[in-house]
N, C-alpha and C positions, 0 to 999 in steps of 0.2 A: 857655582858658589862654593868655596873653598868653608872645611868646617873649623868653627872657631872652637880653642880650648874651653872646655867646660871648667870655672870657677866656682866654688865652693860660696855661697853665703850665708855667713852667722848674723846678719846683720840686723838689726829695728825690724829691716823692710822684707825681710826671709821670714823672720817670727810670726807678721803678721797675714803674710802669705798663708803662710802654715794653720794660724787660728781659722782663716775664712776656708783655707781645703775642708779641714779636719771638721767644722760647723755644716757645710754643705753638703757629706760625704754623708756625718753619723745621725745629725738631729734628727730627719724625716724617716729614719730606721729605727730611732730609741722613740720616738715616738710612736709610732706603730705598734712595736712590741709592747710597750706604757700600757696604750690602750686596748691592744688583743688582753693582756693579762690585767690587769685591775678596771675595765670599763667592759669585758665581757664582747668585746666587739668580735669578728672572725678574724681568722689570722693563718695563714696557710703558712706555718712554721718552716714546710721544707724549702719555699723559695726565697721566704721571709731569709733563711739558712745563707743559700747562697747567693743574697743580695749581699747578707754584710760580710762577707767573704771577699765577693769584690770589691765593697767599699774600702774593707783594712788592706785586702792588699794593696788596693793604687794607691794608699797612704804609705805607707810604708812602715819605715821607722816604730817606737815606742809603742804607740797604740796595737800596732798589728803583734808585737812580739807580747803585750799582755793574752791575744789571741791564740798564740801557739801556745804558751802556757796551761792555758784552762784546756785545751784543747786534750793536752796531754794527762788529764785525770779524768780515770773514769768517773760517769756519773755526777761530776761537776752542771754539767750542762746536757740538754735534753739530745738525745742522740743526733735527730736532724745538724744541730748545730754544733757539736761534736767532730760528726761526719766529714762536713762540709771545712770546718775550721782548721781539722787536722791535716788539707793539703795545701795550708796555708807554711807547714814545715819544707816541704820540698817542689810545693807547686804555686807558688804567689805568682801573681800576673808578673812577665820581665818587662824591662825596659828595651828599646828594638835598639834595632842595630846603627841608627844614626846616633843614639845616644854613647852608642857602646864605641861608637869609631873617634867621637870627639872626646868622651873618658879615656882611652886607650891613647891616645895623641898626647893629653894634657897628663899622663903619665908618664909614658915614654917616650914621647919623642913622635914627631913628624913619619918618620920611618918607621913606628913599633911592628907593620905587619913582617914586615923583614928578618922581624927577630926572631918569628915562629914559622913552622913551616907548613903548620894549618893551623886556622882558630877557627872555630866556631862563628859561623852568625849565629844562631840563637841558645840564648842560656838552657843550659842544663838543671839546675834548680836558681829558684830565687827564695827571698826571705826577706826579712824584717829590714836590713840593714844593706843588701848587697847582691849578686848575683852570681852565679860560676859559669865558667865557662869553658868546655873542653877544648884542649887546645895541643897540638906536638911539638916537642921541640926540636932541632935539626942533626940531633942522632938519634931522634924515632922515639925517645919516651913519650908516655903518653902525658898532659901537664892539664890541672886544674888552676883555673886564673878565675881568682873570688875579688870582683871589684866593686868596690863602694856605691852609693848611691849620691846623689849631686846633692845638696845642702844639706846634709842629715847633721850637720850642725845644727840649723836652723829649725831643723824640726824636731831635734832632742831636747832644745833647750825649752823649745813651745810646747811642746810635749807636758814636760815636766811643769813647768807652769800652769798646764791645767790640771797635771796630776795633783798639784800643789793643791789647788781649789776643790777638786772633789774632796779631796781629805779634808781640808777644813769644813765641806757642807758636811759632807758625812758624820765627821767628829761631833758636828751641835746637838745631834740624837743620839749617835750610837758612843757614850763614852766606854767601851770595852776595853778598847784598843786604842792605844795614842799611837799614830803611824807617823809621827815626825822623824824620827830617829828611822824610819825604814826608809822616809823618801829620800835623805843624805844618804844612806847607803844605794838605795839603787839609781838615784843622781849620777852619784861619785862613779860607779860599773857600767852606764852607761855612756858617760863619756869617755871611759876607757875604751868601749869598742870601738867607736869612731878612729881611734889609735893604732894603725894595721901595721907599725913599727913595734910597736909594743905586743900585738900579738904572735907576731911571727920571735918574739921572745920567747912568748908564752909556750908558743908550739915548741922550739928548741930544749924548754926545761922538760916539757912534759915528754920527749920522746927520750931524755937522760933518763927519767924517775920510771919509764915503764919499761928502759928496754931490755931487762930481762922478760919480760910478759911477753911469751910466744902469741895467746890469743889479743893482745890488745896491737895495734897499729897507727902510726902516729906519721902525717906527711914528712918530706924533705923538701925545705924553701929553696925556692933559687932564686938568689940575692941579686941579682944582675937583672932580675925580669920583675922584682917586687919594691915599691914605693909605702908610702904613712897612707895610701888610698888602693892599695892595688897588692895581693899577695899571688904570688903564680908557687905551686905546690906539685909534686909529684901527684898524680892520679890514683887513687885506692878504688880499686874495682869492690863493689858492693852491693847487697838488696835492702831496702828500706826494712826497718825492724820488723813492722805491722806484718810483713810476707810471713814470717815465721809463728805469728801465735798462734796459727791451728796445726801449724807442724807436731812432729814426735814430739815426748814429753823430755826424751836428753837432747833434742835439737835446745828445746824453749832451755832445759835446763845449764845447758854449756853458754850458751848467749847470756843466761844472768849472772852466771858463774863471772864471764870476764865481765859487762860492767859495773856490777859490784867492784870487783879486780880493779877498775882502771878508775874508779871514784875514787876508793878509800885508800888503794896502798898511798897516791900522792900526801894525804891526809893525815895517816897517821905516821908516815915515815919523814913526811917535809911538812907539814903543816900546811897543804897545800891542795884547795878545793876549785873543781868544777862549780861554776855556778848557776850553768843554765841546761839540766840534762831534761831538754825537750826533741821529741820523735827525729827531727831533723836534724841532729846535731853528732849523730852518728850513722853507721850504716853496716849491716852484715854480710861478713864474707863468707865460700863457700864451706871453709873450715870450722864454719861455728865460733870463728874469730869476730871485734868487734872493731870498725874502721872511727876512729876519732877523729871530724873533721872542723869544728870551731874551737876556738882558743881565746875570746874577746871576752867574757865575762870569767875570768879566773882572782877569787879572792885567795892572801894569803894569811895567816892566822899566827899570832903568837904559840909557842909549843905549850902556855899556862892555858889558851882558852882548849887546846887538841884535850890535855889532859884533862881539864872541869868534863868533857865528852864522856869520859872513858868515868871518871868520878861519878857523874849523875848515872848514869847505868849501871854500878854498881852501889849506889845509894837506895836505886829502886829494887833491885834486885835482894838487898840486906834488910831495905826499910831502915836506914840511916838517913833521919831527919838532920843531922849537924852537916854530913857527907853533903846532901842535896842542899841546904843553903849554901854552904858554901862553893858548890859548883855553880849556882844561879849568880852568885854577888861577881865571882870572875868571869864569869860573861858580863858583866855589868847591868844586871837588875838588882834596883835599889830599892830600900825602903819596901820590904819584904816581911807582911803581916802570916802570919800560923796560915789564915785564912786562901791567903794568897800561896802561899807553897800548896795548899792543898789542891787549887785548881791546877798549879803549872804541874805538881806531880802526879792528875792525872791524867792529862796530854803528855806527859814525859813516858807513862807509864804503856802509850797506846803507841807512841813511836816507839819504844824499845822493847814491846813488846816480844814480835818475831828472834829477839836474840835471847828471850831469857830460857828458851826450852831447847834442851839436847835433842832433838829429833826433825826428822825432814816433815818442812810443811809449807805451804805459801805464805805470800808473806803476812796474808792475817786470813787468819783462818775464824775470826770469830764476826762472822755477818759481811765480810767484807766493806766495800764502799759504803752500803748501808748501813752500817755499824761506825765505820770511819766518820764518815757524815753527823751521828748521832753523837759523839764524843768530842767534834767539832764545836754542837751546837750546844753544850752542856758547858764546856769550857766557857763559851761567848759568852751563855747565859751570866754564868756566877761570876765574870768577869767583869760584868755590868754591875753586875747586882753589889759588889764589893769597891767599885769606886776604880774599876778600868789600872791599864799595865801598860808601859811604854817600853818595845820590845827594843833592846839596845842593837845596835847597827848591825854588830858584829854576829847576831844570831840571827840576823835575817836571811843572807845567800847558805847557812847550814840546815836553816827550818827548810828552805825552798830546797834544796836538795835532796832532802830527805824523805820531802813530798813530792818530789817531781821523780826520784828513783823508785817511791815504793808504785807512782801508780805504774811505771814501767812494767813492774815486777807485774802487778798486777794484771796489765797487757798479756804478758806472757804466760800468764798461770805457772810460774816454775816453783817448783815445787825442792827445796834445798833445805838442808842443815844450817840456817841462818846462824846459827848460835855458834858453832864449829866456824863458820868463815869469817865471823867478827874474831873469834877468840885469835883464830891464826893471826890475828893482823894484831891483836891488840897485848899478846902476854906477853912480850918484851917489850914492851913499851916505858921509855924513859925520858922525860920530860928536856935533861938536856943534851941527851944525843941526839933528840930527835933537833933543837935549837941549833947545837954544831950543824947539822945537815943542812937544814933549813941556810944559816946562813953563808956557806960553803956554795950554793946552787944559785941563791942569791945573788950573790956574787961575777960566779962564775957566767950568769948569762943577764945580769945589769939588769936587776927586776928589783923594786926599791922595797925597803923592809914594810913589815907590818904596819896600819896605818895605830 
C-alpha cells in the first residue's frame, strides 16, 4: 500500500473531531481531580500527574502548550504535576514514523529521503505543535527538521472555541479580569505559529538583532529543505536548561545573563519580543551560551508602547503618579480610577521590582513564589472588589514574558545585578531610533508592522 499525502483540515468536520478528542481525553481527568479536591475523595496525585501528561500530550496543539506554561513557574502547580508537565517541553509522546513518511512526502516531494543523507525515524523532541527530527545533510552537517502536526488548524481553532467558553463561564463569577482582549491576542499568536513561513522570518530577524551576542545562538534555515509546514535548520548541539540549576552559581549566572540578553536586547533596540520563553524553547551549550530554538510566537511592539515600559519603571521608581497613568493609557488601559492605578501600581511595583536596587540579588528575594503568589492574589482580590480591568492585547505576550522569564530566573537561583543589566539596555534609549530600526528589519526580512 503506497502512502498517501497527508492533508491538512480546517474544516466543520476537523473542529468537531477535535471537540470529541479533547472531551474524551480531559473530562474523566478534571473530574477526578474535581473530586479528589472539593469532595475529599483519594486521589494518588502522582499518577493522577502522569495521566494528564499523556492526555495533553496525544492532544497536542493549544491545550498542551497551556501545559508547558504552568509547567514552567514555580509553585504554580503541586510538584507531582509540575514534574510530570515539565517533559511535556522536550518530551511529548511523537507521532511514528508512518506518520512522519507521508508528512515528509506531502512536503517534499515523493523522493524527500534522497534529499538527506540520514533522517531520523524517531523524533528527537516533541511539543505542542510539532516535532524535530535529527537529520544530515549530504556535506555532513548535522540538520534539525521541526515538522508540523496534521490538522492543527483544526484543532487551534477548536481550541480557541472552548477557550472562548471557559472565559465566558469563568467571567459570570470572577469579574476581576476581562480576558477578551487577551483571547484576540493569543488567537491572533497562535495562528501565526501554524505559519512555518513566517517563522523561519522570524528566525532570520532574530539571528540579525543578536548577532553580535557571542553567548546567544540563533539556527540557519535551509530554504531548499523547508515549506509553510516543515522548517529543516542547522543543528545546535545543547543540554536542557533544568541540567544546570544545581550547577555552580557563574554556571546558573552566565545562563541568565544571556537569556535576559536574548529577550530584551530585541525589545528594547527593535521593539521586538519573544513571546513564549517556556523550558523547551531553548537549550544550553557547553559555554554557558544559550541555543534559541522556536520563533512562532514572536510579537512586535510600537517604539510608544517599548517606551510607556521604560516610563512605568521609572514612575514607580519616582512615585510619579502622572508618569504611571500615562504609561498605562499607551498600553491601552482605559477609564483608569485613583483606585485602579493603585492596584496595577502594585503589581507593577512587584515586577519591577528586582531592577530598582543597585546590587546582586535573585530575582526576588522578598519570599519568593510565595510572596509572588501572595501579590498575585491581592491584586485579584481588589480587582474584584473595584469593578474588574480589561487587560489591552498588547500587554498580554509582555505580562507572559515577564512571568515566564522571572520563573526561569527563578529555576536557576542566579543571582545578578538586575538593575545594572536593565539600565545597560535601557539609558540610551530613544523612542525613534529605536522606530527607524524597527522599521529598517521590518522591512528588510518582510515581517508586517505593528498590529
Amino acid at each position: 500500500m503506497t502512502d498517501a499525502p497527508l492533508r491538512d483540515d480546517s474544516s466543520i468536520t476537523g473542529r468537531v473531531k477535535r471537540y470529541a478528542k479533547v472531551g474524551t481525553a480531559v473530562g474523566g481527568l478534571a473530574a477526578r481531580y474535581a473530586g479528589g479536591r472539593f469532595l475529599g475523595l483519594d486521589l494518588d496525585t502522582g499518577a493522577h500527574a502522569g495521566e494528564l501528561k499523556a492526555a495533553l500530550g496525544g492532544l497536542k496543539g493549544p491545550l498542551m502548550k497551556v501545559a508547558q506554561i504552568l509547567s514552567t513557574i514555580p509553585d504554580v502547580l503541586p510538584e507531582e504535576y509540575t514534574r510530570e508537565l515539565r517533559q511535556l517541553q522536550t518530551n511529548a509522546p511523537a507521532m511514528g514514523w508512518a506518520f512522519v513518511k507521508r508528512r515528509m512526502r506531502s512536503e517534499l516531494g515523493p523522493d524527500w529521503q534522497s534529499r538527506f543523507a540520514h533522517f531520523e525515524h524517531t523524533a528527537t523532541a516533541a511539543a505542542s505543535l510539532g516535532q524535530v527530527h535529527r537529520a544530515t545533510a549530504h556535506d555532513g552537517r548535522a540538520l534539525a527538521c521541526k515538522l508540523q502536526y496534521p490538522d492543527m488548524g483544526s484543532a487551534v481553532e477548536a481550541d480557541l472555541k472552548q477557550l472562548a467558553l471557559v472565559f465566558s463561564l469563568y467571567r459570570r463569577y470572577d469579574k476581576a479580569i476581562d480576558p477578551s482582549e487577551i483571547l484576540k491576542e493569543l488567537s491572533a499568536r497562535l495562528r501565526e505559529e501554524l505559519d512555518y513561513e513566517r517563522e523561519a522570518r522570524h528566525m532570520a530577524l532574530y539571528r540579525h538583532m543578536l548577532k553580535d551576542e557571542a553567548g546567544i545562538a540563533v539556527p540557519d534555515l535551509l530554504d531548499d529543505l523547508s515549506t509553510d509546514r516543515l522548517l529543516t535548520m542547522n543543528w545546535l548541539d545543547g543540554n536542557p536548561l533544568l541540567s544546570v540549576c544545581d550547577g555552580p552559581l557563574d554556571v546558573r549566572n552566565a545562563v541568565a545573563t544571556n537569556m535576559f540578553r536574548a529577550w530584551y536586547i530585541p525589545f528594547y533596540t527593535y521593539g521586538v519580543i519573544h513571546g513564549d520563553p517556556h523550558l523547551g524553547n531553548y537549550s544550553v551549550r557547553p559555554d554557558n551560551g544559550i541555543n534559541l530554538l522556536d520563533f512562532g510566537c514572536i510579537r512586535v511592539f510600537p517604539s510608544t508602547f517599548v517606551a510607556a515600559v521604560i516610563d512605568l519603571y521609572r514612575a514607580m521608581r519616582d512615585d510619579d503618579e502622572a508618569l504611571a497613568r500615562h504609561a498605562y493609557e499607551t498600553w491601552g488601559f482605559v477609564d483608569l480610577s485613583r483606585e485602579m492605578m493603585d492596584v496595577l501600581n502594585h503589581w507593577a511595583r512587584f515586577i519591577y521590582g528586582p531592577l530598582m536596587k543597585d546590587k546582586v540579588q535573585t530575582i526576588q528575594d522578598s519570599g519568593g513564589t510565595v510572596y509572588g503568589g501572595q501579590v498575585a492574589a491581592k491584586v485579584h482580590r481588589e480587582l474584584k472588589r473595584i469593578g474588574g480591568v480589561t487587560p489591552p492585547r498588547e500587554f498580554v505576550l509582555m505580562d507572559r514574558a515577564a512571568i515566564g522569564l522571572g520563573g526561569v530566573f527563578m529555576h536557576l537561583k542566579a543571582e545578578i545585578n538586575w538593575y545594572q543589566a536593565f539600565h545597560g539596555l535601557i539609558e540610551d534609549f530613544d523612542p525613534a531610533q529605536t522606530a527607524r530600526r524597527q522599521a529598517q528589519v521590518l522591512a528588510q526580512f518582510d515581517i508586517p508592522e505593528p498590529d
